[in-house]
N, C-alpha and C positions, 0 to 999 in steps of 0.2 A: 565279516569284513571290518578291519580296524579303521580309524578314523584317517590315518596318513591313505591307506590305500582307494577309501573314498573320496578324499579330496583329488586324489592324482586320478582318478575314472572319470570325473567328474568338472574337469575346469575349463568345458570347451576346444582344447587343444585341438585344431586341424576338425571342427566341426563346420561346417559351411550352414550360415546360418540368414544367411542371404546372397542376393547378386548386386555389383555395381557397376559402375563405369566411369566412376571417379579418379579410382589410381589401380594397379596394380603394384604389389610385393612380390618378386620374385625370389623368395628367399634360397632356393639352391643355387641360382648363378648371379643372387649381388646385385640383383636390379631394381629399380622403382622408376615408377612413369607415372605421369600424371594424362589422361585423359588420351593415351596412348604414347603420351610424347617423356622419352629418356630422359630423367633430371638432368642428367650432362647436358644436355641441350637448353632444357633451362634458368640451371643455376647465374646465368648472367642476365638474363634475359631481365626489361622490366617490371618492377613487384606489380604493378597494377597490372600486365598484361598475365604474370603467371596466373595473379588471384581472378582472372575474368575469365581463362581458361578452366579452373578447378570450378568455379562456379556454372559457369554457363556452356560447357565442355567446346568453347570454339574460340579462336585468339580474337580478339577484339582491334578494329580497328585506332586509328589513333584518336581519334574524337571520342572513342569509349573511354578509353586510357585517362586522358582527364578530362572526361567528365568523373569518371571511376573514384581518381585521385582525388577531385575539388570535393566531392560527395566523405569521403570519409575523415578529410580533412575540417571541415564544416562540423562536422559530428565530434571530431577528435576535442575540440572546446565544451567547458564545461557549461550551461550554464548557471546562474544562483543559487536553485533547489537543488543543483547535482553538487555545486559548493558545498552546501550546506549537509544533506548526506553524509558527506566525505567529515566534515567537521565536526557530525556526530559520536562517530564511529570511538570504539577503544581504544586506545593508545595500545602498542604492540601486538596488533592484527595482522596475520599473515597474508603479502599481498594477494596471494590465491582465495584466501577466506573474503576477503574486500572486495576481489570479484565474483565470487559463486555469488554473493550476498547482496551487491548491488544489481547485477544484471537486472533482477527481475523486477528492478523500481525505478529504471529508465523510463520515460515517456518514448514512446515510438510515433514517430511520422503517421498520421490520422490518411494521409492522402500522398499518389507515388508522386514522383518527381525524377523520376530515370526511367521508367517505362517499364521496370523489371518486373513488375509483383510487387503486392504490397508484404509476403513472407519475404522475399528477398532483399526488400530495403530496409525492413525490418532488422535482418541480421546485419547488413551492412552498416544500417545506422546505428547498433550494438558494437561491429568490430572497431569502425571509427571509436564507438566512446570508449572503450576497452585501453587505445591508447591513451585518449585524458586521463581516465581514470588512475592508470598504470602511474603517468609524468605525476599529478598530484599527486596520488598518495605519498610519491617520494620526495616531494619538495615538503608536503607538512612533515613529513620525519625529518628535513632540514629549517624546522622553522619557518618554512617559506608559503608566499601565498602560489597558486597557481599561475603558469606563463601564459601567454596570449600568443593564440599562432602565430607562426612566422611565415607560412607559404600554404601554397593551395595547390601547388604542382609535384611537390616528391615529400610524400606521405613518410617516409621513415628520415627525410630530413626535416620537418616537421616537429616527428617525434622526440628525434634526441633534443630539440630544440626546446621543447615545453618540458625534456625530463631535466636539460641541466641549464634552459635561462640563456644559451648561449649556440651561436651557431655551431654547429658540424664541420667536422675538412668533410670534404668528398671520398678518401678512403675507407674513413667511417661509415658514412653514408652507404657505401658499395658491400662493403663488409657487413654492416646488418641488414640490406637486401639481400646478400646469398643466403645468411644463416637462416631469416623467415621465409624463403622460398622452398629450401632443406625441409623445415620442420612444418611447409603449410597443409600436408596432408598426407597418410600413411592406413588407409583403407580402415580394414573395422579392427582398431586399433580400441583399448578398452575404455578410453573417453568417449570415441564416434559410437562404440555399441551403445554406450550409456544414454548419449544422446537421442539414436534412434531406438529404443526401448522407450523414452521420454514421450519420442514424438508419435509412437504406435497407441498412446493412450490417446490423441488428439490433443495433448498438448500445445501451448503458444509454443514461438521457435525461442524467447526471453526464457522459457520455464529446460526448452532443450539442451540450450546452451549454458547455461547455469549447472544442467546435471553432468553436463560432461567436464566443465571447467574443475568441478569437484573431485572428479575423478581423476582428470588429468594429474592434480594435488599429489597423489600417492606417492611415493618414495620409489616402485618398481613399473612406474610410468614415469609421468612427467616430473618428478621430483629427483629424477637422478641427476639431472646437469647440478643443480648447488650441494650435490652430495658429494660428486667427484670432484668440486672444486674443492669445497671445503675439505678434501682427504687431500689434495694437492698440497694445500694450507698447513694442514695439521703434519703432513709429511717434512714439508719445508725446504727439501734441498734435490735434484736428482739424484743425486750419489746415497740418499738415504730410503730410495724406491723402492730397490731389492730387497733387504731385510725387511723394510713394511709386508711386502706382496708375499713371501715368504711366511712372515709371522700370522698373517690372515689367511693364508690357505691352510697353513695348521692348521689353525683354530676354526676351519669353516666357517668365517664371515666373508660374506658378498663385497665384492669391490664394486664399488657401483659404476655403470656407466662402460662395465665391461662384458664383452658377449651382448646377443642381442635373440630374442625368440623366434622372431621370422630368418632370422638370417645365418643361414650357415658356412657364409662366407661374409668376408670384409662386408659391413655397412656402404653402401653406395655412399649415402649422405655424409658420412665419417671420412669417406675415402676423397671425397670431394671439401670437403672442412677442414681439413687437417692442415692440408700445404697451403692452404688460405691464411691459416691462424699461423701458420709457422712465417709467411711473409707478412702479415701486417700488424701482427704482437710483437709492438719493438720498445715499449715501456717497460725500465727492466723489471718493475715486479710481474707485468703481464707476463715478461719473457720469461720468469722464473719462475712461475706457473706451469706454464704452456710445455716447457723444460722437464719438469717432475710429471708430469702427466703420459709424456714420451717416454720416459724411461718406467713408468708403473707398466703400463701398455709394453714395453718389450721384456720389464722383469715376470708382466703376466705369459706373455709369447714364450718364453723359457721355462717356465713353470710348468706350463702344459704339453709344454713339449716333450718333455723328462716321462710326461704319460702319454706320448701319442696322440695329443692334442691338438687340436685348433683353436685359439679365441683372438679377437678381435676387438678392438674397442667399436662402440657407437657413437651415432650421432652426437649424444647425450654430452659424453666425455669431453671433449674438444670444445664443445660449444660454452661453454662455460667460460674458456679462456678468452673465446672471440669478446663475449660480454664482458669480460673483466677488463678489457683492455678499451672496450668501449665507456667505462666507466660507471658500470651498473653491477649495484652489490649483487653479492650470492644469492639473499634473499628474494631476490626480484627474478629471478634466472627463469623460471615457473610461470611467474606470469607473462616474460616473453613470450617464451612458448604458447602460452594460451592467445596471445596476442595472436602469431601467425596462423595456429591452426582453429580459430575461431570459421577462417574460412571454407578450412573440411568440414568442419559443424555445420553451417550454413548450406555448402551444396549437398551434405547428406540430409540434411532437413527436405530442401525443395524435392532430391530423386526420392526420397521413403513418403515424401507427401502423396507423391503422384498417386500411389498405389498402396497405401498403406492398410497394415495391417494388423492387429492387437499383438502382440510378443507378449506370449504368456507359456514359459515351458515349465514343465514340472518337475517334482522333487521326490523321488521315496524316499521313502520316511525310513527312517533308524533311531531304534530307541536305545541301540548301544553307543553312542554318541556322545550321551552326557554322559 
């Protein structure tokens, strides 16, 4: 057996390697649900009622909601030691590396204060600091010191607040609640595995969450949305799509953020992002983004169709342009993401706690390999 045909036996594909009841991926008919419920139902819905649903698999009353809100907001501020952390750190660290790296030298809440668990306020009071963390690091790349909250009731108005010093419209606001609702959970997804393999040692949920944010890093997970922006970028025009998409499927390289592994139809999440981002990218470098991205995605649809194909863009693709237009570089696109799905992490933590069990599978050995 040669080494390509071991790696392809071998990569998990379509192995059932637990049970949940977090989300389901329906990937022949285009679906995702969170805790039974069709993201269509609640891509508008409250961020803090989706995240109390993924977490605690039942909608939360309003008094949850903020309380929910005021708890992660609280946390979202830095203080002094977590200043100081931040001011430690190398100059040109990638924000994904600034968070696998800090998570685990958070102080975590000694005693609850929401009545959850102390593993559950735990990761909450991690997801809240995930956004401080996120807004600083990018103000010291502008020279700047950290913001001071501005609200304790809408958590991602909060955030663009402490990332650029300055209130939000309400568009914005709305708009980066759908996109982290999109990407707040997507079953055992190769960051959520990482995590629960973390947490089957008996690992703390700081040490979970940190392995999966790691993960998430990679270029053919969570690292594709600043991949397809930056191909957006480096393309530069719609009208110069075609020959890109063309010249890379000669040459078989990946367009990223195109096709998707569970999905063999249209992306739910993409199909739901797409005419979000085509209504609310009205800055025309967003618009001229958002434009080339359109037309890669249909110079792609034409490509494969010439072979009988289907693809589809993802999640990934699109979302990129949403954050561009929100005002947050490439760079950072990743740790969005980690931002939102910090909360899969956390309710996959509490459900593999319940029951958990060592995750230790095995490997034959090949000495034709090297």
């Amino acid at each position: 057996m040669n080494q390509q045909m071991t790696m392809e036996s071998f990569d998990l594909a379509g192995v059932i390697v637990g049970e949940t009841a977090i989300s389901d991926v329906d990937g022949e008919a285009g679906r995702l649900s969170y805790r039974g419920v069709d993201i269509v139902d609640l891509v508008e819905r409250p961020f803090a009622e989706v995240a109390w649903l993924v977490l605690f698999g039942e909608r939360p009353d309003s008094a949850q909601q903020q309380q929910l809100t005021r708890f992660l907001c609280a946390h979202a501020e830095l203080d002094q030691r977590e200043r100081a952390l931040l001011a430690e750190l190398p100059s040109g660290l990638h924000p994904m590396l600034v968070l696998q790296g800090l998570v685990p030298l958070i102080e975590l809440p000694t005693e609850q204060s929401l009545g959850l668990g102390l593993d559950a306020e735990h990761g909450l009071a991690l997801a809240g600091k995930l956004s401080g963390l996120i807004a600083a690091y990018y103000r010291r790349e502008q020279g700047l010191e950290p913001a001071a909250n501005t609200s304790d009731t809408d958590f991602h108005y909060n955030f663009l607040s402490l990332f650029h010093g300055e209130a939000p419209d309400a568009d914005a606001v709305r708009m980066l609640d759908a996109a982290q609702i999109l990407q707040m959970e997507h079953s055992f997804n190769a960051g959520t595995f990482a995590g629960r393999v973390c947490a089957s040692t008996l690992a703390p949920i700081q040490s979970s969450i940190s392995a999966s944010i790691g993960t998430l890093y990679g270029r053919l997970h969570g690292g594709a949305d600043q991949a397809a922006l930056e191909m957006a970028q480096a393309i530069g025009h719609p009208e110069q799509a075609a020959e890109y998409v063309h010249r890379c499927l000669a040459d078989k390289v990946k367009i990223m953020g195109m096709g998707h592994r569970e999905y063999r139809t249209v992306d739910p999440r993409a199909k739901l992002l797409k005419p979000m981002a085509m209504q609310l990218c009205r800055e025309p470098q967003s618009r001229q983004l958002l434009e080339t991205l359109v037309a890669v995605e249909a110079a792609c649809q034409a490509e494969f169709a010439e072979r009988g194909k289907e693809i589809w863009a993802n999640v990934e693709f699109y979302k990129g342009a949403v954050f561009h237009s929100l005002g947050i570089p490439s760079h950072f696109f990743t740790a969005m993401f980690a931002m939102a799905r910090v909360y899969g992490y956390i309710a996959h933590f509490l459900e593999f706690s319940r029951d958990s069990r060592l995750i230790r599978p095995r490997a034959r050995y090949n000495p034709n390999l090297d």
